[in-house]
N, C-alpha and C positions, 0 to 999 in steps of 0.2 A: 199867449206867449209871444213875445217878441221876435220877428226873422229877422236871424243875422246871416249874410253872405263873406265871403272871403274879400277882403277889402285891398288886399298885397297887391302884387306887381303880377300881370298874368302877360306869359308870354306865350306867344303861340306858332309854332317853328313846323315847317312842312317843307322842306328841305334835310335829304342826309347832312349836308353840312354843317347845319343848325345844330342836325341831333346832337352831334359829333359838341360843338358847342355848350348845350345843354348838360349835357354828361360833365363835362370837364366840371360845369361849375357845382356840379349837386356830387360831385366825386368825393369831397370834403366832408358833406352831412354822415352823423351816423345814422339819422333817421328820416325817412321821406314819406309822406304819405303818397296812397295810390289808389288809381280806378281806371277804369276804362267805358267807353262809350261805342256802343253797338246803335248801327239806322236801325229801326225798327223795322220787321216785316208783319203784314195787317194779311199774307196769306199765309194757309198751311201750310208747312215744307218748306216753303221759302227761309232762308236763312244769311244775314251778310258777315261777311271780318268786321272782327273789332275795327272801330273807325278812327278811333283817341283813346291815349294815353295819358292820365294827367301823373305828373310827379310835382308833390308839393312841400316846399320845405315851409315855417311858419310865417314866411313873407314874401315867396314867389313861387308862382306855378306854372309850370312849363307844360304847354298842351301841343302834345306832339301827335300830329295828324296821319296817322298810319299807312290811310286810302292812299295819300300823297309819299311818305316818305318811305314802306317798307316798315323793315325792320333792321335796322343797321346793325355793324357790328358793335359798334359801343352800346349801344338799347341792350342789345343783347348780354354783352360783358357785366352792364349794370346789373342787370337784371338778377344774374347768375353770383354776382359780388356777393359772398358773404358777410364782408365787415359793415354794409349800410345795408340796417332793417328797412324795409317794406312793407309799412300799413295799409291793412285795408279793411273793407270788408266782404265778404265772401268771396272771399282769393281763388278758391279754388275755379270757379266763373269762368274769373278772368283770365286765370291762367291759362285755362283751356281755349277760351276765345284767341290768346295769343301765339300760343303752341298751334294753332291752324295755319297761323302768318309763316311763322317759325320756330321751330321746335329750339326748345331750351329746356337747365335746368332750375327752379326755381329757388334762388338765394337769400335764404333770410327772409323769410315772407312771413308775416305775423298776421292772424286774418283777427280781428278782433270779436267775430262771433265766438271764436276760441277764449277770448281772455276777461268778456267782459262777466260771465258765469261768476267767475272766483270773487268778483264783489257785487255777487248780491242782480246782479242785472240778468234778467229773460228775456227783455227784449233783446229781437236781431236784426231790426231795422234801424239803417243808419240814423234815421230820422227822428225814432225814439228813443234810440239809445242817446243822442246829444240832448235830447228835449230833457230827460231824466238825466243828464250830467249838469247841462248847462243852464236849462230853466227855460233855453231859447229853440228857436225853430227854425232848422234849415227847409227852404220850397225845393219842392219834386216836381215842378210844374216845365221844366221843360226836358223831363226824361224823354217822352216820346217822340222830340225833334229829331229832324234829318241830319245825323251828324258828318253826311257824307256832302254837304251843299258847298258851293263854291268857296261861300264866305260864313263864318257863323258869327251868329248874331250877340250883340255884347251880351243879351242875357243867357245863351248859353256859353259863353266864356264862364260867367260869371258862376252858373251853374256846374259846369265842370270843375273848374278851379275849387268851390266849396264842396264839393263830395271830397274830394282828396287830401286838401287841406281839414275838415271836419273830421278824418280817420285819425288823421295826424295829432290835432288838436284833443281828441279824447283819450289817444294812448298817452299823451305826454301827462294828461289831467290825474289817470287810472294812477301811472309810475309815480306819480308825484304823492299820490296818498295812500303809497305802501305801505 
């Protein structure tokens, strides 16, 4: 199969002010895809905060650097926003990784392991679940990178931006052939 990446506009914002920025422009979407990225720990017990935040509408993704910015209040307001759904996949995760930063309530979050069931789909990996939508293949290859490094590297922009944009992109597929 052919790997496809998220080709849009990725912007990567590690300043509150930014965030504050970012919000304003994804305020409009009714629907955003979502994920988040954890530095991996290779000991036992060790565990870090979520490090990123991708919010992706279907031509720009905003990677919002947590380590760096918090958790602001507009992250947060978004969050909690009822009227703009939030794709992902296995939300519940994320949720929890984020409720560590800071506790919120979770608005409008649609986990797509939940919806992909009702047609016909078993798989619950993002990776397979696109592969049997799309025919194509998003890479996993830089899950285990340092999301917490000074600077990240275009391939995991790149990788980030498509997990979240990829949630987005199969819920609009799924709605579309109700």
């Amino acid at each position: 199969m052919p790997t496809v990446t998220f080709e849009g506009r990725i912007i990567t914002i590690d300043t509150p002010q930014a965030v504050d920025q970012a919000i304003m422009a994804l305020s409009n979407e009714a629907y955003v895809g979502i994920d988040t990225e954890t530095r991996p720990s290779f000991r036992k017990g060790v565990q870090h905060d979520v490090s990123l935040i991708q919010l992706s509408t279907p031509d720009t993704c905003f990677l919002i650097r947590l380590n760096r910015t918090g958790m602001p209040d507009s992250l947060v307001k978004f969050l909690e926003n009822k009227q703009i759904a939030k794709i992902g996949l296995s939300l519940h995760d994320d949720y929890q990784g984020l409720c560590k930063r800071r506790k919120f309530k979770a608005g409008n979050f649609i986990d797509l392991q939940k919806e992909v069931g009702q047609y016909g789909i078993e798989e619950m990996s993002l990776q397979k679940i696109f592969a049997i939508i799309f025919g194509q293949r998003i890479s996993k290859s830089q899950q285990l990178t340092n999301w917490e490094n000074d600077v990240l590297t275009d391939k995991q922009k790149i990788y980030a931006a498509t997990d979240a944009w990829a949630c987005l992109k199969i819920y609009n597929e799924l709605k579309k052939n109700q």
